[in-house]
N, C-alpha and C positions, 0 to 999 in steps of 0.2 A: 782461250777462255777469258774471258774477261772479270776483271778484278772489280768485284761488288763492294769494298773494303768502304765503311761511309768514311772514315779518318785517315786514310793512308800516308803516312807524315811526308811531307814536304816544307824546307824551310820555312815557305810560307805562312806554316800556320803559327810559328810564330810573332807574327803580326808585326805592323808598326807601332812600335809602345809608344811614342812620343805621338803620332797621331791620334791613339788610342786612349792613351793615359797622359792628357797635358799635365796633371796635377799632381799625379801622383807618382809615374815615371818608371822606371822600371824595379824598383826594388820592392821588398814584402820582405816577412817575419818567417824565422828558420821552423819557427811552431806552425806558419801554415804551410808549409811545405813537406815537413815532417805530418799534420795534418792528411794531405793530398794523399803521401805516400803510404803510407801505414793504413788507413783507409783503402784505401784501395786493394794494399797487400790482405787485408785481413778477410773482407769481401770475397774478392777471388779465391784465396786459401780453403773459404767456407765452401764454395764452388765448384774446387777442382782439386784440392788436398795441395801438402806442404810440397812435394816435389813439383808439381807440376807447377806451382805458383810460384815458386823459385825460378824454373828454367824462364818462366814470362820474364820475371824479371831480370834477369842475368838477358836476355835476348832484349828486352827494351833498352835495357842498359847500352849492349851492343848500336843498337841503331843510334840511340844518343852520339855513343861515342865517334862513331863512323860519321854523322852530320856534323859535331864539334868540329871533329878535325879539319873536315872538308872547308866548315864556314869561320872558326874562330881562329885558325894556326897559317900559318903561312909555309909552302912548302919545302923543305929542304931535305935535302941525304946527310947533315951531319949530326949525329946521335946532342951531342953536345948541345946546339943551335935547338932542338924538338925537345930535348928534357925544358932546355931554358924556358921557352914559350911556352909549352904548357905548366912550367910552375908559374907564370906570371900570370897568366888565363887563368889558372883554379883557386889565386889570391884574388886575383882583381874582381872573377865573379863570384867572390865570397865563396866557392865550395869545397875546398879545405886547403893546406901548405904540404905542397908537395916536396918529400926528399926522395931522392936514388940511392939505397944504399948498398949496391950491388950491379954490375952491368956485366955480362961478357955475352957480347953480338956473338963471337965465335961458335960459344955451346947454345946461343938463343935462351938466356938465361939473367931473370932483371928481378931485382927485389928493390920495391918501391913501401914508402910509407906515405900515409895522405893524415897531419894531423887536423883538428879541428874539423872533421867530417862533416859537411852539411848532412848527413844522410845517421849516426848515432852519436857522436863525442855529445857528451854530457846524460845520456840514457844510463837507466837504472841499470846493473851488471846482472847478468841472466848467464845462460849455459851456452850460446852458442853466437858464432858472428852470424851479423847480421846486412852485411853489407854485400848482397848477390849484385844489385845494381850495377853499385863502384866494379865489382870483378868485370858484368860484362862492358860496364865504358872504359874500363883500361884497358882491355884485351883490344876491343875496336880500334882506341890511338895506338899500340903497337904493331897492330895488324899494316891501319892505316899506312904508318911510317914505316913499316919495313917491308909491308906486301910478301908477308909469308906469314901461316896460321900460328897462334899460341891462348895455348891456356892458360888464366888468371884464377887464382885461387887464395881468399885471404887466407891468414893466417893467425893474423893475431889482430881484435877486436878492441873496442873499448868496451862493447857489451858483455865482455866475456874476462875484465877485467885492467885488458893493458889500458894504456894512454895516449895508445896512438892506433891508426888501421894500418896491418903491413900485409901487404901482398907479392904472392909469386906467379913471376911468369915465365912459363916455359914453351919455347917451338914445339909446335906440335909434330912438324918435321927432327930435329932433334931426337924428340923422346921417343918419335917410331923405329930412328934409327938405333936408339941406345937401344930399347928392348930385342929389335932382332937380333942384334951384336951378342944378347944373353943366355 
């Protein structure tokens, strides 16, 4: 069957910004991109309700992530070397200061913090995180780097009152194993 899809992402369509934008370049304001995204999110929501417009996003997110890695990270097997780069990739492209506060590869088990969110740090405090995106593009760079599944799930928000976004990620393989073991 053939894929009718009119936008089917390919690097490509992020264009050449320097041939595109001599003057202005590659950068814009965290308001229009918060703009973009929130728009969009609320649109859809109206369209197809809160669940369903969650997993869009949490799966966008994923393909982000999966193209990142592919186009902005260089590739390596040392956990050390992949935290590194992409802390320096998510400062450099302004989208937030990545820490590790947690790692054990063995049980497939990472607790990651991302401050200065491009995606809510600075939003009003409300009841619930807000950051399905970030969950699916971290899950994609872990996936990417270890080529085994896991799920990412924040935890604690700046909309929800922390100061930082923290997320958990756990092998999907792991956690199948622990449950049957139960």
């Amino acid at each position: 069957m053939e894929d009718k899809r009119k936008y089917k992402f390919s690097w490509d369509l992020i264009g050449d910004i320097q041939l595109g934008r001599p003057n202005l370049g590659n950068t814009t304001r965290v308001e229009v991109y918060r703009l973009l995204q929130f728009t969009f999110r609320d649109i859809i929501e109206l369209n197809v309700g809160k669940e369903q417009t969650d997993r869009i996003f949490y799966d966008a997110g994923k393909l982000a992530g999966q193209e990142f890695y592919k186009h902005m990270l260089k590739p390596t097997s040392d956990i050390n070397e992949f935290i590194s780069q992409l802390q320096a990739a998510l400062r450099e492209l302004g989208i937030g200061i990545l820490r590790v506060e947690q790692v054990d590869m063995d049980l497939g088990e990472l607790t990651l913090t991302v401050a200065e969110d491009l995606d809510c740090s600075g939003l009003p405090e409300g009841e619930e995180e807000i950051c399905t995106y970030d969950e699916g593009f971290i899950c994609a760079l872990i996936e990417s780097f270890t080529g085994i599944p896991f799920t990412v799930k924040e935890v604690d928000c700046w909309c929800t009152g922390d100061r930082t976004c923290r997320f958990e990620a756990h092998s999907v393989s792991y956690n199948a194993t622990e449950n049957e073991e139960q």
